[in-house]
C-alpha positions as CSV (number, residue, x, y, z in Angstrom):
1,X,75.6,112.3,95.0
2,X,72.4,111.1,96.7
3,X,72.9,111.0,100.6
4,X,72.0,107.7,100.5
5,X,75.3,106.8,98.3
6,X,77.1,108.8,101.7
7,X,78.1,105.7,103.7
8,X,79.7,103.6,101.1
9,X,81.7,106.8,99.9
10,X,82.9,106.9,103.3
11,X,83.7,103.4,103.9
12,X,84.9,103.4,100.5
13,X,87.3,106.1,101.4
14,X,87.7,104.7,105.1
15,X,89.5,101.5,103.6
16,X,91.8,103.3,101.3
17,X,93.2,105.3,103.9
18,X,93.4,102.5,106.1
19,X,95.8,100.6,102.8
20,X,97.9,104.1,103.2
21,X,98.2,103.6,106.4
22,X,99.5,100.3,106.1
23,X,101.5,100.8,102.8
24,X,103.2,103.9,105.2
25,X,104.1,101.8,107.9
26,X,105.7,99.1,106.2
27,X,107.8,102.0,104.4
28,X,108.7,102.9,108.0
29,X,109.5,99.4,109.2
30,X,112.0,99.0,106.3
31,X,113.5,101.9,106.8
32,X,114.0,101.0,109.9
33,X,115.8,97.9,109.4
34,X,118.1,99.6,107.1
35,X,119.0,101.7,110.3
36,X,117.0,104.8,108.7
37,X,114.4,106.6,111.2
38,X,112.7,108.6,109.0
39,X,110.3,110.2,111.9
40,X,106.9,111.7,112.0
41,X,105.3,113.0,109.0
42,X,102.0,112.4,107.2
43,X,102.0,110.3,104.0
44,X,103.2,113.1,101.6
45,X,106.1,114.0,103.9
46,X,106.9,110.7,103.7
47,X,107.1,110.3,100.5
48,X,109.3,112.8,100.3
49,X,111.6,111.9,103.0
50,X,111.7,108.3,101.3
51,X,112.6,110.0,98.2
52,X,115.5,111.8,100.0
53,X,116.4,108.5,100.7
54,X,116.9,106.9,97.9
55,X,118.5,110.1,96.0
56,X,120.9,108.9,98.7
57,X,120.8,105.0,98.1
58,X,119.3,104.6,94.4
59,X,120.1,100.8,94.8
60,X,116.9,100.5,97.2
61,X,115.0,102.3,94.2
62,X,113.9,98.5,93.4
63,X,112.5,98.3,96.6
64,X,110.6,101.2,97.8
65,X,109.8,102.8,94.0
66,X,106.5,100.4,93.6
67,X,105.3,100.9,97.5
68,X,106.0,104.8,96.6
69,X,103.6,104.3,93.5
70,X,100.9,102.1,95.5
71,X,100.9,105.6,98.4
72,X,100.7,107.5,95.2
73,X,97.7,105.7,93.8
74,X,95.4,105.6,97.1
75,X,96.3,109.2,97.8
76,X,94.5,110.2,94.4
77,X,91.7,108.2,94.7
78,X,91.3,109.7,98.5
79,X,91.7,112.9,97.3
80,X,89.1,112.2,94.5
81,X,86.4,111.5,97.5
82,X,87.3,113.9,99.2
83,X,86.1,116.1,96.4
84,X,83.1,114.0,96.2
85,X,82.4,114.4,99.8
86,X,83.3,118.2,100.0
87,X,80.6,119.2,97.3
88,X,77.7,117.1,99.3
89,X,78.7,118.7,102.2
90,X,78.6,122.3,100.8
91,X,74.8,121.2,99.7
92,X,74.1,119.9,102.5
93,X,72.0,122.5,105.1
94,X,72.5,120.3,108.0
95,X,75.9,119.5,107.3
96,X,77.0,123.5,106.8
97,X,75.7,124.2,110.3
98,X,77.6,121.6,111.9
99,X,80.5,122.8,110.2
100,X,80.2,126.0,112.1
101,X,81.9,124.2,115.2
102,X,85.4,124.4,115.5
103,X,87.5,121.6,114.5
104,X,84.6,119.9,112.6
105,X,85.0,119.2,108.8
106,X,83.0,118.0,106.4
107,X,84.0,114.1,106.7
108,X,83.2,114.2,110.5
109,X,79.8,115.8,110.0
110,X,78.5,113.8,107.3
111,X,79.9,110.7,109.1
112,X,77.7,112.3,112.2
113,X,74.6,112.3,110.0
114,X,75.3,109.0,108.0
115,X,75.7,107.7,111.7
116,X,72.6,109.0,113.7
117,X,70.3,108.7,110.4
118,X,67.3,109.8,112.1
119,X,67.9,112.3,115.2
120,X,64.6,111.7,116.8
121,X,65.7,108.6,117.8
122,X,67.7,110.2,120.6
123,X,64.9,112.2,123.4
124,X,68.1,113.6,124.5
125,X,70.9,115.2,122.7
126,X,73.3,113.8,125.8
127,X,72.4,110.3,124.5
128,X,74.4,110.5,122.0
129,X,77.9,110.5,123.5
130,X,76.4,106.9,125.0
131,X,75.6,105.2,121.5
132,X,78.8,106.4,120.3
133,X,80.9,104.8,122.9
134,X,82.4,107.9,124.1
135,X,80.6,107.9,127.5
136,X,82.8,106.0,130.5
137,X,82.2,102.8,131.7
138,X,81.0,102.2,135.3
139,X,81.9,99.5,137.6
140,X,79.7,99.0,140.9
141,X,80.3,95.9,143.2
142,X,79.7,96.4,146.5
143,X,81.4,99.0,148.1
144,X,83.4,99.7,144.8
145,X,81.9,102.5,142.5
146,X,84.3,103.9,139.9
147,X,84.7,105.0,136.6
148,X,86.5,103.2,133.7
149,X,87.1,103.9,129.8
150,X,84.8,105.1,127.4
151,X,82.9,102.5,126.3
152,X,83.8,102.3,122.3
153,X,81.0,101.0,121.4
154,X,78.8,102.2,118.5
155,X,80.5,103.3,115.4
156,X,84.6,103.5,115.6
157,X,85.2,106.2,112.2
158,X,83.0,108.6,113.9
159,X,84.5,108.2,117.6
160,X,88.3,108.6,115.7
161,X,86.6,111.9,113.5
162,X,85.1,113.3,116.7
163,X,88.4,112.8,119.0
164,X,90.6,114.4,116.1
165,X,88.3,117.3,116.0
166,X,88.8,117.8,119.6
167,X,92.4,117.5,119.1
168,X,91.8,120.1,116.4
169,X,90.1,122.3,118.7
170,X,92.2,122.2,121.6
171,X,95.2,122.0,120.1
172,X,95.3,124.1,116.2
173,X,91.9,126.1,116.3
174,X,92.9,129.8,118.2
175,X,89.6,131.3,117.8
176,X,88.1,131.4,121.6
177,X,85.0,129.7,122.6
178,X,83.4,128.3,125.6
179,X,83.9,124.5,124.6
180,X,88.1,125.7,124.2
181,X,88.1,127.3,127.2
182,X,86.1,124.1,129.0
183,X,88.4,121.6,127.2
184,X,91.7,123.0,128.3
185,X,90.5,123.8,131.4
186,X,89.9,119.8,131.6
187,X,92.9,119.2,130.1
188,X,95.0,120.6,132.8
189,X,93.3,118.7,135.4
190,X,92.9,115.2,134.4
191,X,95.1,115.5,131.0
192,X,95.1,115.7,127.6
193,X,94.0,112.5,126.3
194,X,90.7,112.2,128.5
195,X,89.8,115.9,128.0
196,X,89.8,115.2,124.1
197,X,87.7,112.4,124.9
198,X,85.2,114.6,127.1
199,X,85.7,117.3,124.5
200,X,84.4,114.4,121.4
201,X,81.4,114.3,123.6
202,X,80.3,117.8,124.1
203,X,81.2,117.9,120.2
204,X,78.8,115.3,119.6
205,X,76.0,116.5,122.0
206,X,76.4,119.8,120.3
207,X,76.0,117.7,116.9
208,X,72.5,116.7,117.4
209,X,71.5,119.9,119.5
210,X,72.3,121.9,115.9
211,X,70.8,118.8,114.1
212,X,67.2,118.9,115.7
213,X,67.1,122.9,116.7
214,X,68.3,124.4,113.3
215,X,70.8,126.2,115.0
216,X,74.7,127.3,114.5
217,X,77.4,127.2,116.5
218,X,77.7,129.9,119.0
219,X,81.2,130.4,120.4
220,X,79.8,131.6,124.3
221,X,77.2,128.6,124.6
222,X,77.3,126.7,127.5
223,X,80.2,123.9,127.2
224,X,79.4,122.1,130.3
């Protein structure tokens, strides 16, 4: 796979999961109106505990069995580019270096470099958080000078891989580094949700640094 074809695999992939997603909740919701709560769990859990379900109540097997076989479908054909997007990122230099970061796979780097395209465009590495809407926004009137949000502008599938890598980081990943020690340091003081916010930043500063030096990860850099 050219890298060119990498965007529309993505997309490609992007809009199945989001059908998943949707074919999940509506699984949920009718569950739910049958007085079942089925809980948290990921789509193959799910599955499973839908299944449990109607081992239970094989009359709504009429009901659930062809939104079981849709889940099915789109989870094979995810899995299929995830395959696909694996074996570029494996033969991709730039890719295998930003893999080196904690919590970053292969979808969130090659989303990264499908994103950025060209990282000259950026004189500074700390430009990046801006143009991917992960920098706060700033009100001034006045008197009145405060912070607000992030932004969210720029490209949404990269800001949701780069906050789930932080989640990733701060919350599954138990190898030490500086940017763990930073982000849960944060994460006590303003809490969790705005630390993985701060911590998709630094990830995506770090990013381009590794993009344009020809660097690695190193676990004791700087975080902050």
């Amino acid at each position: 796979m050219r890298r060119a074809e990498n965007p529309f695999v993505l997309a490609a992939r992007s809009k199945l999961v989001d059908l998943r997603r949707d074919i999940d909740n509506q699984m949920r919701g009718l569950c739910k109106g049958l007085g079942i709560v089925l809980g948290k769990a990921g789509s193959t859990n799910l599955a499973r505990k839908v299944n449990a379900v109607l081992a239970e109540a094989p009359d709504l097997q009429d009901i659930f069995a062809p939104l079981l076989l849709a889940q099915s479908c789109l989870t094979e054909q995810i899995e299929k580019f995830d395959r696909q997007l694996l074996a570029v990122a494996k033969g991709d230099q730039t890719v295998r270096r930003m893999m080196t970061v904690p919590g970053i796979g292969p979808l969130t780097a090659l989303s990264f470099v499908v994103t950025i395209d060209n990282p000259a465009r950026f004189r500074h590495s700390t430009d990046v958080g801006a143009y991917l809407g992960l920098t706060p926004r700033r009100y001034q009137s006045g008197e009145i000078d405060r912070t607000g949000r992030i932004s969210k502008r720029g490209n949404h599938q990269v800001r949701t891989y780069l906050f789930e890598a932080a989640n990733v980081l701060l919350t599954v990943v138990r190898r030490g580094s500086a940017l763990k020690r930073w982000g849960c340091k944060l994460a006590k003081r303003i809490g969790a949700k705005k630390a993985k916010v701060a911590v998709a930043r630094k990830m995506a500063v770090i990013l381009h640094a590794i993009w344009t030096d020809g660097t690695e990860f190193q676990a004791e850099m700087r975080a902050a």
